[in-house]
SEBA-146133 format. One record per residue: chain; residue in one letter; x, y, z of N, C-alpha, C, O, CB in turn. Coordinates in steps of 0.05 Angstrom, whole numbers, plus 5000, padded with zeros to 4 digits. Atoms other than C-alpha are relative to their C-alpha. Glycine has a CB too. Example, Ala and Ser with C-alpha at 12.3 -4.5 7.8 and 13.67 -1.06 7.14 Angstrom:
! SEBA-146133
REC  chain  resn    nx    ny    nz   cax   cay   caz    cx    cy    cz    ox    oy    oz   cbx   cby   cbz
REC      A     A  5018  4976  5000  5246  4910  5156  5018  5024  5000  5039  5024  5013  4980  5001  5025
REC      A     S  4984  4976  4999  5273  4979  5143  4985  5022  5014  4995  5044  5018  5009  5009  4971
//
This chain:
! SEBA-146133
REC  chain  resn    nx    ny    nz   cax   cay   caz    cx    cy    cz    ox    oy    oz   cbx   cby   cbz
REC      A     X  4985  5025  4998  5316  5583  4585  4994  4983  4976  4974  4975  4964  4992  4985  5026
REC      A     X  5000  5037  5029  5331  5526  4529  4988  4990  5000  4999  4990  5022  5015  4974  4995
REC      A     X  5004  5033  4996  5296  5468  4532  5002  4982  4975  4994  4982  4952  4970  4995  5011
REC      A     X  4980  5011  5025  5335  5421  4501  4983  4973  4986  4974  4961  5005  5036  4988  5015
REC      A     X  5008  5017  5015  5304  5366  4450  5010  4974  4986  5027  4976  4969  4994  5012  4987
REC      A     X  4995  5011  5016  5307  5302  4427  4975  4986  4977  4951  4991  4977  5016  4986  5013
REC      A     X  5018  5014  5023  5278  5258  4366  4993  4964  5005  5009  4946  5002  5019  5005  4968
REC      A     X  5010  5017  4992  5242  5204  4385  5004  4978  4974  5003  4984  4951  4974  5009  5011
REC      A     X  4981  5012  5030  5270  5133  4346  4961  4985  4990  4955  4974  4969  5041  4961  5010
REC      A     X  5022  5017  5002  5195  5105  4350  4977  5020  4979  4967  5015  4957  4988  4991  5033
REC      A     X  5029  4981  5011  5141  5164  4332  5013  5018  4993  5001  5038  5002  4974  5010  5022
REC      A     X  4987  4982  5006  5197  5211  4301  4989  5033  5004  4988  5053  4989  5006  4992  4976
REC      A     X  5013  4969  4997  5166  5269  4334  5033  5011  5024  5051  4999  5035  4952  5000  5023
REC      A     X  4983  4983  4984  5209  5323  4372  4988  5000  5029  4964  5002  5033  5002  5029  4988
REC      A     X  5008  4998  4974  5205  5322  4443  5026  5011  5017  5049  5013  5008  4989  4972  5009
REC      A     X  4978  4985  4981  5244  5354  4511  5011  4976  5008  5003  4953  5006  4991  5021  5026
REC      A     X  4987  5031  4998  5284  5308  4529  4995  4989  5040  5009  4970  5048  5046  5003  4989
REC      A     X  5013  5010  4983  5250  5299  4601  4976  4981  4997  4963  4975  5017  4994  5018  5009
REC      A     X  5012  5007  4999  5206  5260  4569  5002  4971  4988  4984  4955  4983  4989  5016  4996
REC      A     X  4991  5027  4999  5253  5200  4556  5013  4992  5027  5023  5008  5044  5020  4994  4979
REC      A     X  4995  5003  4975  5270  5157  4610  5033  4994  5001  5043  4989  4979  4982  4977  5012
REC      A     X  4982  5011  4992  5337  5141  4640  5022  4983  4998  5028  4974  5020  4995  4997  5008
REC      A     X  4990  5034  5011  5380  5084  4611  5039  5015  4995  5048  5029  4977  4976  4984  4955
REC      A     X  4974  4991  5002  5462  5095  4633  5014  4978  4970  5035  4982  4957  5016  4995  5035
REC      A     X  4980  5013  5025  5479  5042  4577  5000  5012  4971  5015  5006  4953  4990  4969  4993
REC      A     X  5010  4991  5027  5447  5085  4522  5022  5023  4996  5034  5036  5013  4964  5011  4999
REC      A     X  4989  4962  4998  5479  5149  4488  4992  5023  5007  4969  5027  5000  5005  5011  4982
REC      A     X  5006  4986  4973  5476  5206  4534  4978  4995  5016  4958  5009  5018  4997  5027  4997
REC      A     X  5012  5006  4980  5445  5173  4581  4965  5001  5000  4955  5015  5017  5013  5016  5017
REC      A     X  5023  4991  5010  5371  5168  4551  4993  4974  4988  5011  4959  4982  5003  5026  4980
REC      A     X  5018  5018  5026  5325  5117  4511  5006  5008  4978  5016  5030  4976  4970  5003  4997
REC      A     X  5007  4984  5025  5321  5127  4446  4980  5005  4987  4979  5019  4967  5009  4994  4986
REC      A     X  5023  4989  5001  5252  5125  4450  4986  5021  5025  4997  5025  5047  4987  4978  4996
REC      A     X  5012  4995  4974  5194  5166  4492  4989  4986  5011  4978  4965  5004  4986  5016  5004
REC      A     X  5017  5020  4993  5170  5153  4545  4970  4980  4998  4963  4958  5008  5001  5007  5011
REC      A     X  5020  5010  5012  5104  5147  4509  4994  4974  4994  4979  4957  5003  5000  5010  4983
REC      A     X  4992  5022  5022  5127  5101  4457  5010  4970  5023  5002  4947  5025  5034  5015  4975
REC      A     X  4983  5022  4984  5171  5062  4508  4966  4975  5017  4964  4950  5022  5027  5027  5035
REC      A     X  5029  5006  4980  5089  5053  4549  4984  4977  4983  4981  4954  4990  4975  5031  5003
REC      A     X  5002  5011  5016  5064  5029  4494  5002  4973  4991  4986  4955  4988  5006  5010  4993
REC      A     X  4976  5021  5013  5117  4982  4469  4989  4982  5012  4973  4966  5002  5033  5002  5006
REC      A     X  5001  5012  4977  5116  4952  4540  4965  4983  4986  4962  4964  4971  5002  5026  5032
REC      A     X  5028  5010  5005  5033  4941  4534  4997  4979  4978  4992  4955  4981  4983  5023  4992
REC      A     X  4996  5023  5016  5036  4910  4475  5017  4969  5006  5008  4946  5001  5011  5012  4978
REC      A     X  4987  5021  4991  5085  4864  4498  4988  4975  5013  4990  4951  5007  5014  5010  5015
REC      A     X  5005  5019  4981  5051  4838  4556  4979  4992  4990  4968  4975  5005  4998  5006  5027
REC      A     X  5026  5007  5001  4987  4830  4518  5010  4970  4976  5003  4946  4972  4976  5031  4989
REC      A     X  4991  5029  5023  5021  4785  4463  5014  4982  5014  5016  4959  5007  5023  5005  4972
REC      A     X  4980  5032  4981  5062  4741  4514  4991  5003  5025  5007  4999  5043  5040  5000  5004
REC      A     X  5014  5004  4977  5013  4746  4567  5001  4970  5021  5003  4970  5046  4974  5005  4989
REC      A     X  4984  5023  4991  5026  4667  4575  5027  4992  5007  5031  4976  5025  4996  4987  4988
REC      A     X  4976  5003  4999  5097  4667  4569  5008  5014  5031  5024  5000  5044  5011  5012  4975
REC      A     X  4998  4985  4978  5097  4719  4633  4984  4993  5019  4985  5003  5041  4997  5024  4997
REC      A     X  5013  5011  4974  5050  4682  4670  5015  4980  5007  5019  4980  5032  4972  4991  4997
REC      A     X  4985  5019  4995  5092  4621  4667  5026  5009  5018  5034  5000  5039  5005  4988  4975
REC      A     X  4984  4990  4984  5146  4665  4682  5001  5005  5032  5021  4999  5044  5003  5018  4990
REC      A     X  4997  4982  4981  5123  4702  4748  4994  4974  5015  5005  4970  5036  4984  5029  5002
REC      A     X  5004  5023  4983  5095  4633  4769  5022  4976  5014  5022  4961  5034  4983  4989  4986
REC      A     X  4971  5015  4991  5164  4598  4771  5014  5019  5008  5029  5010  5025  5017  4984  4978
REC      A     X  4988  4979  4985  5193  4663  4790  4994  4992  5035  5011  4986  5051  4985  5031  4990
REC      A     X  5011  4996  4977  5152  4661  4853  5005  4964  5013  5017  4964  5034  4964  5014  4995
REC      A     X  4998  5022  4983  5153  4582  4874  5035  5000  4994  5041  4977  5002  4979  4970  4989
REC      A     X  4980  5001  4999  5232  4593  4861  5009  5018  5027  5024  5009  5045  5008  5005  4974
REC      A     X  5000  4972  4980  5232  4658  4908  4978  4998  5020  4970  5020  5027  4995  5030  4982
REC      A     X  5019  4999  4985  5179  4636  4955  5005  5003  5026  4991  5020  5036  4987  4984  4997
REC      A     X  4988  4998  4975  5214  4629  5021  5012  5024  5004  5013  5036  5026  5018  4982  5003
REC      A     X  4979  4968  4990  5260  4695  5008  4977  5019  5003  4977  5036  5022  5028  5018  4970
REC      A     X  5018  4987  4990  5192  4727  5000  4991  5002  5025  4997  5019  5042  4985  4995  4990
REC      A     X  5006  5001  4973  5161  4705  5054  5018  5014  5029  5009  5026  5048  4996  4973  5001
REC      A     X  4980  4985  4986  5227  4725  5092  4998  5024  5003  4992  5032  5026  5021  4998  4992
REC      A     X  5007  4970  5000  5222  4799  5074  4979  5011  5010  4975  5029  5026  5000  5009  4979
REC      A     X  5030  4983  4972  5151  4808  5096  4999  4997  5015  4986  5012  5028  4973  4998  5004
REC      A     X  5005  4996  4979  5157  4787  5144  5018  5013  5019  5010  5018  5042  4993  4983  5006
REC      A     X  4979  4978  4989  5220  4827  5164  4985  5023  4998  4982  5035  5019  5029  5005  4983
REC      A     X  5009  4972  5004  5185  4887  5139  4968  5010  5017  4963  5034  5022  4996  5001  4966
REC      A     X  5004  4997  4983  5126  4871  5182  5008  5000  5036  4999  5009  5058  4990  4995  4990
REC      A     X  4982  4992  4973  5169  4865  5236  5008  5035  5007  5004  5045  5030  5031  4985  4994
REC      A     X  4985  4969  5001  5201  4942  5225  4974  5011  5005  4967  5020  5027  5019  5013  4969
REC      A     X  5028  4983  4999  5133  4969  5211  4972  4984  5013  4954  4975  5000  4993  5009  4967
REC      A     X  5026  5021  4981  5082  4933  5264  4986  5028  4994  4973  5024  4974  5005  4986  5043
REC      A     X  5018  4971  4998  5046  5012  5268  4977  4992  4968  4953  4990  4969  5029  5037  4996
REC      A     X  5000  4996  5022  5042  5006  5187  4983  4975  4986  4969  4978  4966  5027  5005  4993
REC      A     X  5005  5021  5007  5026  4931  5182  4974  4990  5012  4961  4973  5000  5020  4986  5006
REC      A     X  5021  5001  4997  4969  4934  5226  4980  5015  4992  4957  5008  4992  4999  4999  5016
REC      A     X  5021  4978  5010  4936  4992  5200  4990  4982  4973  4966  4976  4970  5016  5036  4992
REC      A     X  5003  5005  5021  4941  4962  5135  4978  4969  5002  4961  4964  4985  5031  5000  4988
REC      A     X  5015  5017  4997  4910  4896  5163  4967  5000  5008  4950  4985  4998  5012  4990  5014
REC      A     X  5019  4988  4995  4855  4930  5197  4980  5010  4979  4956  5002  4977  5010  5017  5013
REC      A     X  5014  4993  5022  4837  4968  5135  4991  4984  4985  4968  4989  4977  5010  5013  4988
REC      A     X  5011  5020  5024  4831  4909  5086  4985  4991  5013  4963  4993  5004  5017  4979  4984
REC      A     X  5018  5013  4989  4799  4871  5142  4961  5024  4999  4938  5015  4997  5018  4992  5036
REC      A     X  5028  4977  5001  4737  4942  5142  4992  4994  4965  4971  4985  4955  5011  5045  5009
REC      A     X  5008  5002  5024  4740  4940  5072  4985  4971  4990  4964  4969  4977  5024  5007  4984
REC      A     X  5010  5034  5001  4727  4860  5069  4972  4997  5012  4957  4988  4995  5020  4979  5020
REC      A     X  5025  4997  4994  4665  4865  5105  4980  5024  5001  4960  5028  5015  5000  4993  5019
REC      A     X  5023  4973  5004  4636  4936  5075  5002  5015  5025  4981  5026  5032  4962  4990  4995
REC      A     X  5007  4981  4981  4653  4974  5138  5019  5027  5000  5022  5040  5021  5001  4986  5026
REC      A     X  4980  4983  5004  4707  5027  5108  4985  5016  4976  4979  5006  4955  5030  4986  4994
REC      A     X  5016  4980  5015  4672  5087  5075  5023  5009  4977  5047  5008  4981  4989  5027  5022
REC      A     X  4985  4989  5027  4700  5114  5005  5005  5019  4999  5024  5023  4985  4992  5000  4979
REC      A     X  4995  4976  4998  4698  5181  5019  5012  5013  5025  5006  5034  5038  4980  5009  4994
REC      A     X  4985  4990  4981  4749  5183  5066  5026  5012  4985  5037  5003  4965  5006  4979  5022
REC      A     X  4978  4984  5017  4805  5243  5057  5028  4983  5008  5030  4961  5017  5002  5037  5010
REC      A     X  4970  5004  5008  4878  5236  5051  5008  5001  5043  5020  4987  5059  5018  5037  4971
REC      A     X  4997  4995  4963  4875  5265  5130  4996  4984  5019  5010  4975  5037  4983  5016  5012
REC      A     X  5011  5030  4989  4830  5215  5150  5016  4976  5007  5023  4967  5029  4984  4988  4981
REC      A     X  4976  5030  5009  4872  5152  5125  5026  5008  5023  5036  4994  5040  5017  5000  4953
REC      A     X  4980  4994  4978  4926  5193  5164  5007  5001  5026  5027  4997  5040  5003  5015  4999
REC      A     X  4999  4998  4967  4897  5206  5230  4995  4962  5005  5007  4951  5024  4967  5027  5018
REC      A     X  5006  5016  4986  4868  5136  5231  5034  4977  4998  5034  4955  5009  4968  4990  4988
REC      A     X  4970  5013  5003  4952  5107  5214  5008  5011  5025  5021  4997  5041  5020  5009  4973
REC      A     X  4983  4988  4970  4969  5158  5274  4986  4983  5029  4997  4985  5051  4992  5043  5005
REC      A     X  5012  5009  4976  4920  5117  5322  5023  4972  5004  5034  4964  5024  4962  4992  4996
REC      A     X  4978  5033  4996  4967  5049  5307  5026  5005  5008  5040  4992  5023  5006  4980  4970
REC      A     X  4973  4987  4988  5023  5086  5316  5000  5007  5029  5018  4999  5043  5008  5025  4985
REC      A     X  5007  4997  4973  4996  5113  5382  5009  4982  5014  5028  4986  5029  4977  5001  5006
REC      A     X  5004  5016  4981  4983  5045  5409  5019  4982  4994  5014  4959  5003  4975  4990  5003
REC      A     X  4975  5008  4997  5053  5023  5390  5021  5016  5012  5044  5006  5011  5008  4993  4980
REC      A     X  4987  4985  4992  5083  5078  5420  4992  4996  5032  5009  4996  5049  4998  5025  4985
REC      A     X  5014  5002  4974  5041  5070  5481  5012  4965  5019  5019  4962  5043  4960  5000  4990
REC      A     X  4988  5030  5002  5064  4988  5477  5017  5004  5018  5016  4999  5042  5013  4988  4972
REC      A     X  4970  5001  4990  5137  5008  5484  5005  5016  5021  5026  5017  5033  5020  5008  4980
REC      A     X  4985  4980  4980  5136  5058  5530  4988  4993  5033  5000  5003  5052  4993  5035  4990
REC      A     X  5012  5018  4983  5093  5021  5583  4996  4980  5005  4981  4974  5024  4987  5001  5002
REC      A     X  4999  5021  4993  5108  4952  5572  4969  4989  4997  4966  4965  4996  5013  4999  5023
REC      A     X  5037  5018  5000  5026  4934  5568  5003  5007  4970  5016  5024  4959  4962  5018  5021
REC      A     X  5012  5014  5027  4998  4907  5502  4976  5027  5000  4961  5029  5020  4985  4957  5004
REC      A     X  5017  4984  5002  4954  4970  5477  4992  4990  4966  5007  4983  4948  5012  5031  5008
REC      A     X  5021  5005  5026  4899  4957  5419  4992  5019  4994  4989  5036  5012  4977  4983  5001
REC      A     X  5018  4981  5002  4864  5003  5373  4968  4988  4996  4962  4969  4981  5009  5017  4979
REC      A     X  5030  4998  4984  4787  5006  5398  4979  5003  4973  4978  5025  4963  4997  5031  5026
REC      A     X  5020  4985  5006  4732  5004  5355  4973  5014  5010  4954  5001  5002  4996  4991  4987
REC      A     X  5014  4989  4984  4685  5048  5394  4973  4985  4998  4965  4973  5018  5000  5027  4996
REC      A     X  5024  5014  5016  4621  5018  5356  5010  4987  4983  5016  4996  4961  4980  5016  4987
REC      A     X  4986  5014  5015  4649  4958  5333  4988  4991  4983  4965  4984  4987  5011  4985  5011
REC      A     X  4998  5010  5032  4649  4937  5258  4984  4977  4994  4979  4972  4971  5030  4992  4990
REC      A     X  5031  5021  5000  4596  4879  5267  4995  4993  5029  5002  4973  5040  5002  4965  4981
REC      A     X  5014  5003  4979  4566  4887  5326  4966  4993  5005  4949  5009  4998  5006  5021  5008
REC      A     X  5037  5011  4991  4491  4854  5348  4985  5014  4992  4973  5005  4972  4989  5000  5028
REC      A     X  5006  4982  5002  4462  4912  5349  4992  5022  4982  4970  5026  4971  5009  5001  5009
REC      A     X  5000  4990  5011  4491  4968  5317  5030  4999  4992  5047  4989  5007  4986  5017  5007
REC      A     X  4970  5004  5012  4556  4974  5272  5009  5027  4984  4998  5042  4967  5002  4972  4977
REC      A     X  4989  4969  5005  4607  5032  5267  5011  4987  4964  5009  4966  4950  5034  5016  5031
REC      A     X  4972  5001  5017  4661  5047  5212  5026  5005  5004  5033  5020  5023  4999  5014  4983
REC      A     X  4973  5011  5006  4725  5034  5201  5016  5037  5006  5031  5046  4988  5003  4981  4959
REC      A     X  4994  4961  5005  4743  5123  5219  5004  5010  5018  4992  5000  5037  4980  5020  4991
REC      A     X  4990  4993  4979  4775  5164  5263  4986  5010  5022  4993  5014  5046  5015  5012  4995
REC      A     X  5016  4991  4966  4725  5186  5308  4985  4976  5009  4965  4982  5022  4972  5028  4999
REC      A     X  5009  5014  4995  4704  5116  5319  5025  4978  5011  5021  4954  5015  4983  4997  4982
REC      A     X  4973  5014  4989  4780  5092  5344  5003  5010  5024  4997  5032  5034  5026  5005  4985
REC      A     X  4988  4972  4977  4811  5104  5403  5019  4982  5013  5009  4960  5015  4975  5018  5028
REC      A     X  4982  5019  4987  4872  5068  5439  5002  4991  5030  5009  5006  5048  5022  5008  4994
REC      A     X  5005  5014  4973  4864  5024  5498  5017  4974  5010  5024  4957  4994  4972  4993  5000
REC      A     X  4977  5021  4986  4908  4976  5543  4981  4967  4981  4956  4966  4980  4997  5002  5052
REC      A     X  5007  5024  5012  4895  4902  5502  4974  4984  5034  4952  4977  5025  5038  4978  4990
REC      A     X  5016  5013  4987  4855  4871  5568  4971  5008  4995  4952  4994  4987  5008  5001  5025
REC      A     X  5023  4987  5002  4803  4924  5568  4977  4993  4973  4953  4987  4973  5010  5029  5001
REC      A     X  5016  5004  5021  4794  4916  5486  4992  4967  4998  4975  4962  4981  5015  5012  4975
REC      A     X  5012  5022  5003  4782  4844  5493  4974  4994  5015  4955  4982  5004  5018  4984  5005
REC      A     X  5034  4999  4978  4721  4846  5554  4993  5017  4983  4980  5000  4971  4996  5012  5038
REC      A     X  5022  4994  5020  4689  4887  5505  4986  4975  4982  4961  4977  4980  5013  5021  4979
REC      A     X  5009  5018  5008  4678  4823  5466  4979  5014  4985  4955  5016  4992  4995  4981  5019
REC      A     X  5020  4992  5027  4651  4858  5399  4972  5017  5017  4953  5019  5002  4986  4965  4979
REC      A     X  5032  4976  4991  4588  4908  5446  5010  5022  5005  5032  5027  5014  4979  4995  5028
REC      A     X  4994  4972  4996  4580  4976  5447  4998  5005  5024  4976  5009  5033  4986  5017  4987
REC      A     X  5000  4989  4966  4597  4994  5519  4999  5034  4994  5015  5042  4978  5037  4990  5023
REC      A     X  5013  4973  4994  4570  5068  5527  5030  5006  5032  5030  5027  5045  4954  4995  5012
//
């Protein structure tokens, strides 16, 4: 097979042409730089008008602050499963109780427990919580933030726990 080439307008080296990006206004449809060069460019940019783009994103943002706020909170609306996990986690990580050497699986099963206890929500009408079995600052003794230390339970139950390890 071919692989077809262009000439880069920045670092005049030869390259495939998968390795410029995208741009329908350009000729055939391409940069005229790589993407390299294009990385680069960019970097430099933001490092020389680092003020100019702070000013920017800051009037960006108090201009767009309300539509923000709107969207997240639409989007935690759609994804309650997604939005608590995610709250949960920063909250383990915030007080050192979320281990680093958790796999890809891990992170997965413990997203499938929130999902559980929204699935469990809707389909029974009761308020279901996820459990920390050995909860995350407890008196005592204190779990982690991991799937064999979750487990999903009707909301009354996880509140009379009141942070102790019930056995």
């Amino acid at each position: 097979m071919i692989e077809i080439t262009r000439i880069c307008s920045r670092c005049n080296l030869e390259k495939p042409t998968d390795s410029f990006t995208r741009n329908k206004t350009k000729k055939f449809g391409l940069d005229s730089c790589c993407k390299l060069c294009k990385s680069r460019e960019d970097k430099e940019y933001r490092r020389l008008n680092a003020h100019k783009l702070k000013e920017y994103f800051k009037e960006y943002h108090l201009l767009n602050k309300e539509h923000k706020v709107r969207v997240a909170c639409k989007w935690q609306k759609d994804n309650k499963e997604q939005a608590n996990s995610n709250k949960s986690t920063n909250r383990a990580k915030r007080i050192k109780r979320f281990p680093s050497w958790l796999t890809l699986d891990q992170l997965n099963d413990i997203k499938s427990f929130y999902k559980k206890a929204e699935e469990l929500t809707k389909s029974t009408g009761i308020l279901h919580h996820v459990d920390h079995i050995i909860p995350l600052n407890g008196k005592l003794v204190s779990g982690l933030h991991v799937p064999s230390n979750l487990q999903v339970i009707p909301w009354n139950e996880n509140l009379s726990k009141n942070n102790k390890f019930v056995i």
